[in-house]
N, CA, C and O atoms as a Tinker XYZ file with bonds, in Angstrom:
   312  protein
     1  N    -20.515000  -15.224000  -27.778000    73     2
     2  CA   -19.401000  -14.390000  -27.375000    64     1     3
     3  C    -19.006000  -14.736000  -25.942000    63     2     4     5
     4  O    -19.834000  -14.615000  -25.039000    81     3
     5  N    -17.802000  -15.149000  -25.713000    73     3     6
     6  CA   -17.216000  -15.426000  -24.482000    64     5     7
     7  C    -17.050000  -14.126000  -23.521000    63     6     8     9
     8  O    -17.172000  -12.983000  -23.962000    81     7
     9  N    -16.801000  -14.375000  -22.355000    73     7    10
    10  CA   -16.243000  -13.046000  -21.911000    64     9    11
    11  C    -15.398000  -13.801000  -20.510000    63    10    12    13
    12  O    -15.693000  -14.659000  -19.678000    81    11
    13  N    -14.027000  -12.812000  -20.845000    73    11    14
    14  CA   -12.686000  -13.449000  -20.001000    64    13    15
    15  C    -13.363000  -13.213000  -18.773000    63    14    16    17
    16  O    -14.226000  -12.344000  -18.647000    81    15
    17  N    -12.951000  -14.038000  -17.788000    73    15    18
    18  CA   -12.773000  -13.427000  -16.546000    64    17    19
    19  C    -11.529000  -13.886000  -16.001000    63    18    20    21
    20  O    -11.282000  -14.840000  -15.264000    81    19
    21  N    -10.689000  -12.882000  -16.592000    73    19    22
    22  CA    -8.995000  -12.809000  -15.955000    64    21    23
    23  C     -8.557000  -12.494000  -14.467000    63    22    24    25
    24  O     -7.566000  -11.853000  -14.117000    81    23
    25  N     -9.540000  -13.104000  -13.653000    73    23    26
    26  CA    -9.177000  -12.797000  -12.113000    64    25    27
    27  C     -9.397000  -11.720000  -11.785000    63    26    28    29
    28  O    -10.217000  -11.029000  -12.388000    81    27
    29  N     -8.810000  -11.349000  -10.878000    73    27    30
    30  CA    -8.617000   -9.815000  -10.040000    64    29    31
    31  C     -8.250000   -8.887000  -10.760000    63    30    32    33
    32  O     -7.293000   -9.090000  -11.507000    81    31
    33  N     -8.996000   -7.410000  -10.747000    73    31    34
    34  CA    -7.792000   -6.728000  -11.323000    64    33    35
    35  C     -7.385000   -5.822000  -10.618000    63    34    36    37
    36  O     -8.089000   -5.044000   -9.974000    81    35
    37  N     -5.886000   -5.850000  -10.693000    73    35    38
    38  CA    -4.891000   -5.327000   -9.835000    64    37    39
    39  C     -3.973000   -4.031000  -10.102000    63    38    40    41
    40  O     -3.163000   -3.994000  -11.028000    81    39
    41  N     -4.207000   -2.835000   -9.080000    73    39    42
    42  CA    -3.028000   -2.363000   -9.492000    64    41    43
    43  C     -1.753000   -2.147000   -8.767000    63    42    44    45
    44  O     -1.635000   -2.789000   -7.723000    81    43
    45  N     -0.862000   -1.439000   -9.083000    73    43    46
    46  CA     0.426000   -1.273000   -8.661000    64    45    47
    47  C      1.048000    0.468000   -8.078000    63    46    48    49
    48  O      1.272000    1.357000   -8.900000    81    47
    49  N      1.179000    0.603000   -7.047000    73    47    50
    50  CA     1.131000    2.324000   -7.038000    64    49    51
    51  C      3.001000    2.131000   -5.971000    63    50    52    53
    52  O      3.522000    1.183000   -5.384000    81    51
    53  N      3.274000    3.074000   -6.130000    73    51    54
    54  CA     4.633000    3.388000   -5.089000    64    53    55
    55  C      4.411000    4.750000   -4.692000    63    54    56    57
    56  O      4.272000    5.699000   -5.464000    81    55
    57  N      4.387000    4.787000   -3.367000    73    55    58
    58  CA     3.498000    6.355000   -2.838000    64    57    59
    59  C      5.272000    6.660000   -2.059000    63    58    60    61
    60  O      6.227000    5.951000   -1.744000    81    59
    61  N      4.945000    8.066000   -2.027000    73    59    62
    62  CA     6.697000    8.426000   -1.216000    64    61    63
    63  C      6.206000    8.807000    0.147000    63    62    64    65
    64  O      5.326000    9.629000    0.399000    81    63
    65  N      6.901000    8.091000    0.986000    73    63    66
    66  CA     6.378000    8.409000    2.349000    64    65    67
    67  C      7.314000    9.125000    3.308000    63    66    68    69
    68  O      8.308000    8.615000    2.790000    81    67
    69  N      7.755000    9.766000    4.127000    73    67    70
    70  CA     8.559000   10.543000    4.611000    64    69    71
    71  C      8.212000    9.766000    6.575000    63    70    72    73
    72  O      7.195000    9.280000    7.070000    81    71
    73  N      9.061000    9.913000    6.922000    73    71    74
    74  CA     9.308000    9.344000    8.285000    64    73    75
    75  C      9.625000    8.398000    9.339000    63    74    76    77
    76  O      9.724000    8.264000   10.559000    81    75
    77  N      9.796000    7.454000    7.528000    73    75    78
    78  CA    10.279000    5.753000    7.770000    64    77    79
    79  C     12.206000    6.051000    8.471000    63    78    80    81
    80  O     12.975000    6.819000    7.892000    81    79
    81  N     12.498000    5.461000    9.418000    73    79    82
    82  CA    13.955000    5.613000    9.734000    64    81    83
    83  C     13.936000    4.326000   10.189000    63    82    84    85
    84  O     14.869000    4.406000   10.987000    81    83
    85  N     13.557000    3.205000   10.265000    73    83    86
    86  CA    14.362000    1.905000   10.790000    64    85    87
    87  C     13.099000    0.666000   10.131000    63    86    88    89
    88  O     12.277000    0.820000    9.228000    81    87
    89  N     13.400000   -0.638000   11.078000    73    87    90
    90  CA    12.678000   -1.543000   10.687000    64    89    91
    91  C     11.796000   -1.770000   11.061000    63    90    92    93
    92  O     10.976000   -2.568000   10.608000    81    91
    93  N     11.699000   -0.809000   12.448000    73    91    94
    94  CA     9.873000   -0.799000   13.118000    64    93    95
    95  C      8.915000   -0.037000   12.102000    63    94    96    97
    96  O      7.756000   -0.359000   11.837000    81    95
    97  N      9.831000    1.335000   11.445000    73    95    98
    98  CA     8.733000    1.634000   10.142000    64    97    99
    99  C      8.360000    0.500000    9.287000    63    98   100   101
   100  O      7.498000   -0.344000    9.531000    81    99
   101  N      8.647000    0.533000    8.896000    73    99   102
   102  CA     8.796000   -0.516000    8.178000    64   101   103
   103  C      7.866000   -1.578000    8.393000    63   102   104   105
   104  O      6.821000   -1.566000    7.743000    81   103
   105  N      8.056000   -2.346000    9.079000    73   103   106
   106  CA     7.275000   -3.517000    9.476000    64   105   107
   107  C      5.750000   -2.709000    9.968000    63   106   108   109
   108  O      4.714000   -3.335000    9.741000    81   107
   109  N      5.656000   -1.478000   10.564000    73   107   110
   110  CA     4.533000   -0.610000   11.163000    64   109   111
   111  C      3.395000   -0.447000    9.943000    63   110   112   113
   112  O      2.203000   -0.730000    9.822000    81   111
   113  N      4.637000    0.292000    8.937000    73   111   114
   114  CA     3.385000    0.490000    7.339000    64   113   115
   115  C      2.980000   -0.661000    7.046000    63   114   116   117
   116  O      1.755000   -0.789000    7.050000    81   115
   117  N      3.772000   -1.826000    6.713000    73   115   118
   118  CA     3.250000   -3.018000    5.874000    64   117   119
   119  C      2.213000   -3.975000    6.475000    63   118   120   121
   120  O      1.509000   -4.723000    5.797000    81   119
   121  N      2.181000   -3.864000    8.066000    73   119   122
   122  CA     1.212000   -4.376000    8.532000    64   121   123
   123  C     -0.177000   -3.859000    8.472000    63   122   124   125
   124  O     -1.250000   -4.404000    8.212000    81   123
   125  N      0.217000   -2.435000    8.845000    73   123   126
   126  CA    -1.242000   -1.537000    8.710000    64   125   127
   127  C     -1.661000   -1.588000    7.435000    63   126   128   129
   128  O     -2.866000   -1.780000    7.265000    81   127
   129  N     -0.817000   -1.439000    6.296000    73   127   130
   130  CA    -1.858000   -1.415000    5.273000    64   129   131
   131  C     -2.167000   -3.328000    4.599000    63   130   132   133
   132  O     -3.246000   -3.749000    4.183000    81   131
   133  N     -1.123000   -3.963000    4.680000    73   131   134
   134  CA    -1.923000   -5.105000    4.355000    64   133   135
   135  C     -2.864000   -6.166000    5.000000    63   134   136   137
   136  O     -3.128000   -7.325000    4.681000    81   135
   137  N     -3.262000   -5.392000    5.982000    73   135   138
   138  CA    -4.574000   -5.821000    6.511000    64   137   139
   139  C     -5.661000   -5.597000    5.878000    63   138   140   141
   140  O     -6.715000   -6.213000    6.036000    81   139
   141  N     -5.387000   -4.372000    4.849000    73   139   142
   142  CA    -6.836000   -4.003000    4.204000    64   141   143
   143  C     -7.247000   -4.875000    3.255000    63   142   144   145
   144  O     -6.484000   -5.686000    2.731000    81   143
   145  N     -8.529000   -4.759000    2.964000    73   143   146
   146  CA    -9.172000   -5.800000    1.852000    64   145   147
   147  C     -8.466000   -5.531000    1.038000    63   146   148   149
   148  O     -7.704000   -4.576000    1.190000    81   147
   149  N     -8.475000   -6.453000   -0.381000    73   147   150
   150  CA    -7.711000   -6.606000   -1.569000    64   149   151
   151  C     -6.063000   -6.056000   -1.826000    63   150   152   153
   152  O     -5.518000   -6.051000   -2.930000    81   151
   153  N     -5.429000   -5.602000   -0.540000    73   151   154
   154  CA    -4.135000   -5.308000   -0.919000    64   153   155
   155  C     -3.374000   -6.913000   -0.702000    63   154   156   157
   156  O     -3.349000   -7.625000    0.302000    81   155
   157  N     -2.799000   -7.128000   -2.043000    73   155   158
   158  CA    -1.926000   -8.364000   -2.211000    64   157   159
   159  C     -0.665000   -8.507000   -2.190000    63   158   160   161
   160  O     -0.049000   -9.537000   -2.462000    81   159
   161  N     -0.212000   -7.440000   -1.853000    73   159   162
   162  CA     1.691000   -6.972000   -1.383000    64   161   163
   163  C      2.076000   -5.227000   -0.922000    63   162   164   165
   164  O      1.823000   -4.171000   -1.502000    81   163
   165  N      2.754000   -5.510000    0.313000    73   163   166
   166  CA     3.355000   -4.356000    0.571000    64   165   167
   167  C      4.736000   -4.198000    0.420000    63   166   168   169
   168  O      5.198000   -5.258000   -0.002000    81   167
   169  N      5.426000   -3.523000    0.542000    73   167   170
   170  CA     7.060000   -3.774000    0.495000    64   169   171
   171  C      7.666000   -1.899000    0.862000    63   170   172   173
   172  O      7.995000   -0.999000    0.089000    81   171
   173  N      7.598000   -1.953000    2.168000    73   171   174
   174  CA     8.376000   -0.398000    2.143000    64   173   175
   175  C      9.792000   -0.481000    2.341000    63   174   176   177
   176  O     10.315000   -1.384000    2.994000    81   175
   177  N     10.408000    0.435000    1.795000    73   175   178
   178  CA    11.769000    0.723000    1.581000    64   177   179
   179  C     12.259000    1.922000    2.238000    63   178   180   181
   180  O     12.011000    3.006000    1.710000    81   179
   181  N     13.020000    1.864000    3.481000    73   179   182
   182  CA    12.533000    2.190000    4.393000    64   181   183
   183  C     13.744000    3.721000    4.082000    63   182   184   185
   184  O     13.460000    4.848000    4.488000    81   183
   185  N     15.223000    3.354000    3.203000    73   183   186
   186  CA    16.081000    4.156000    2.455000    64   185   187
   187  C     15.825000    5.128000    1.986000    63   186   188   189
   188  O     16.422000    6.185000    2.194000    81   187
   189  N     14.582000    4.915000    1.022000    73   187   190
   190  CA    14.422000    5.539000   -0.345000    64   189   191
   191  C     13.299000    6.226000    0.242000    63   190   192   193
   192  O     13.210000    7.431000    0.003000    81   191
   193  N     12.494000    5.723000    0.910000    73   191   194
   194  CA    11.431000    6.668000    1.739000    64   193   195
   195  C     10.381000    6.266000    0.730000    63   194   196   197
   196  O      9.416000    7.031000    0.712000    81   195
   197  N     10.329000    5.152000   -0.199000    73   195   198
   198  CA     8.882000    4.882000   -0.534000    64   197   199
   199  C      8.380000    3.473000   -0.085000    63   198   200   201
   200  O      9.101000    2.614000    0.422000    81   199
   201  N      6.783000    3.332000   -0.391000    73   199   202
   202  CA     6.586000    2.300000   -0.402000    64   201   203
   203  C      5.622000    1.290000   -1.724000    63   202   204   205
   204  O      4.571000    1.794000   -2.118000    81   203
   205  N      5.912000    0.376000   -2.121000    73   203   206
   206  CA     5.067000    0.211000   -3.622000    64   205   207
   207  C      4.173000   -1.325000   -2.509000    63   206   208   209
   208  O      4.497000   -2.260000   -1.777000    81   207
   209  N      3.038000   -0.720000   -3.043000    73   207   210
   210  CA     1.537000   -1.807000   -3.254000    64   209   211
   211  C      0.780000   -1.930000   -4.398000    63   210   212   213
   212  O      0.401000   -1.257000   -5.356000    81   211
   213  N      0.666000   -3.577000   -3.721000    73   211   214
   214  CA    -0.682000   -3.988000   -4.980000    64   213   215
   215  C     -1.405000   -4.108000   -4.446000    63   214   216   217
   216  O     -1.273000   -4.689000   -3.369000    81   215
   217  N     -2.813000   -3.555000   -4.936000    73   215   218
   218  CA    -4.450000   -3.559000   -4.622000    64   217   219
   219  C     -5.109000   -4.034000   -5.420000    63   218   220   221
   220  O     -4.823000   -4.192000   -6.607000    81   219
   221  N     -6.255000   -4.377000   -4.776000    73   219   222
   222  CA    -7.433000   -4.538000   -6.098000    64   221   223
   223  C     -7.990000   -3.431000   -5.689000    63   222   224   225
   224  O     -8.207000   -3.172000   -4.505000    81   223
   225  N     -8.415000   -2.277000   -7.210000    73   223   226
   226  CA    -8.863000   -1.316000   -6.399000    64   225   227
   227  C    -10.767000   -1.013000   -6.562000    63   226   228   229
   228  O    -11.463000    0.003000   -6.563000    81   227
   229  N    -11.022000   -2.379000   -6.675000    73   227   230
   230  CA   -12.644000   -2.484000   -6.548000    64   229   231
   231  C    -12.605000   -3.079000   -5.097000    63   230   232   233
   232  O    -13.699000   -3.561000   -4.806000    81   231
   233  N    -11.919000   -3.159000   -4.365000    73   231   234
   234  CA   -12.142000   -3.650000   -2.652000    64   233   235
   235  C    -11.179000   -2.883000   -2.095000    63   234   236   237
   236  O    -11.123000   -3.318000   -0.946000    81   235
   237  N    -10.090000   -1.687000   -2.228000    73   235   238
   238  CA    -9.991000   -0.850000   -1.402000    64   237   239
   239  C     -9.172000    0.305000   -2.242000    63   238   240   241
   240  O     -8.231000    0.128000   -3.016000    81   239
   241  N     -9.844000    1.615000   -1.837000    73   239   242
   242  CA    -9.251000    2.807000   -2.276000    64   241   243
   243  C     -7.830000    3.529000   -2.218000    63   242   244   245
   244  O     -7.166000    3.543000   -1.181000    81   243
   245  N     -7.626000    3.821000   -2.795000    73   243   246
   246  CA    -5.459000    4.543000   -2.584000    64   245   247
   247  C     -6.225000    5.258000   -1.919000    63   246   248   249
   248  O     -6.893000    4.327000   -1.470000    81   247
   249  N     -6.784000    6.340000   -1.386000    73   247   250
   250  CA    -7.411000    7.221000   -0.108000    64   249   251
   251  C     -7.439000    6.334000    0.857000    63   250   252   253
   252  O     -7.148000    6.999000    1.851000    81   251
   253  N     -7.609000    5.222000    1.197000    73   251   254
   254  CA    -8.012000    4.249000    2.862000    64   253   255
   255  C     -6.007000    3.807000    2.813000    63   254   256   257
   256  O     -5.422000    3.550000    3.864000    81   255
   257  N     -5.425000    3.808000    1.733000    73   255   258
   258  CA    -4.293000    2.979000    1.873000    64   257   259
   259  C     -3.287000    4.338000    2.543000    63   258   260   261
   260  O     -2.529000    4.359000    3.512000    81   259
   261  N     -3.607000    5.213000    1.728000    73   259   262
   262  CA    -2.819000    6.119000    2.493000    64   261   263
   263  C     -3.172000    6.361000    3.785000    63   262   264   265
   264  O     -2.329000    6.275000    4.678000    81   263
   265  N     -4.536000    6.711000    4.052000    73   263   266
   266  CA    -5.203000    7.003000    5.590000    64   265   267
   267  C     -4.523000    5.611000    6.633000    63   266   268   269
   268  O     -4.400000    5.872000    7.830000    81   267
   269  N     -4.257000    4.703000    6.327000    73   267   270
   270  CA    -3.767000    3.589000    6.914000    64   269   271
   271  C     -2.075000    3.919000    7.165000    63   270   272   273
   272  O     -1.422000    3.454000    8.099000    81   271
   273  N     -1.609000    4.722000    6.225000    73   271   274
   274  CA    -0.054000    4.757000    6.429000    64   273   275
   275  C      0.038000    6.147000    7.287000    63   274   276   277
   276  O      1.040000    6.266000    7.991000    81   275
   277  N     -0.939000    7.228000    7.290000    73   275   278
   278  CA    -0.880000    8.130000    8.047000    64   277   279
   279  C     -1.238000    7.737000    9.381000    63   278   280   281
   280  O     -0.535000    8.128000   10.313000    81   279
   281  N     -2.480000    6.841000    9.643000    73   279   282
   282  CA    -2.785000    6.225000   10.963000    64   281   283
   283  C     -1.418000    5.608000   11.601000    63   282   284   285
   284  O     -1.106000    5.925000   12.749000    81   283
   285  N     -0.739000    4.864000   10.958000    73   283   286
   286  CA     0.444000    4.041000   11.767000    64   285   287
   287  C      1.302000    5.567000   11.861000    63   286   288   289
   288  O      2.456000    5.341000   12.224000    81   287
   289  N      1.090000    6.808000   11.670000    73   287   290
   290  CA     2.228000    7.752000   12.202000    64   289   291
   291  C      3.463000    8.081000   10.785000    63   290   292   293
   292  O      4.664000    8.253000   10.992000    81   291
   293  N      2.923000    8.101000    9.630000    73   291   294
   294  CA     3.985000    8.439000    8.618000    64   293   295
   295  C      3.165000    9.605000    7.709000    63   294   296   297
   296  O      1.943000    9.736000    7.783000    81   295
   297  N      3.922000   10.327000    6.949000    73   295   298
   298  CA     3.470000   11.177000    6.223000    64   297   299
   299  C      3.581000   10.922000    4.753000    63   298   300   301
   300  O      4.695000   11.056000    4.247000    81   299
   301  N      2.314000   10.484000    3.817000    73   299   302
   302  CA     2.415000   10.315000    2.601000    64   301   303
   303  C      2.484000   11.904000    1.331000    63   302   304   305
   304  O      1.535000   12.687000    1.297000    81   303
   305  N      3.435000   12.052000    0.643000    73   303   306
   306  CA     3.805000   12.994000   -0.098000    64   305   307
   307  C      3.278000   12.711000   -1.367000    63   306   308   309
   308  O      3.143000   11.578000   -1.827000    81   307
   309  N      3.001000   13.702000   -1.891000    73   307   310
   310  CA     2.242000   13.684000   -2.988000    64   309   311
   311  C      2.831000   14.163000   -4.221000    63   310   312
   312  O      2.170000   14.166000   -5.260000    81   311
């Protein structure tokens, strides 16, 4: 019996964040959180007031990703 090993596994979350108003947000969230282990894309939208990431979430928790977007000074809504 084989057993896959299909890479990473990854997920996909879009959290709504409240306090983004320009491109320093912006650039502020995506740095802070893709520094963390296993996050493989950030992309905040700075309009719509969300932001969508991919993680691996066996190397870092949606709890540290948010604590990372509250550290840079934004408020994640639930």
């Amino acid at each position: 019996m084989s057993h896959c090993n299909c890479g990473p596994v990854r997920s996909d979350v879009t959290l709504n964040v409240s306090g983004m108003s320009c491109a320093h947000c912006k650039k502020a969230i995506e740095t802070s959180v893709s520094i963390l282990p296993g996050v493989s894309k950030v992309e905040a939208h700075v309009q719509d007031g969300k932001v969508d990431i991919s993680f691996d979430p066996s190397r870092v928790s949606l709890e540290d990703i948010k604590k990372a977007i509250e550290d840079a000074g934004y408020d994640v809504q639930d």
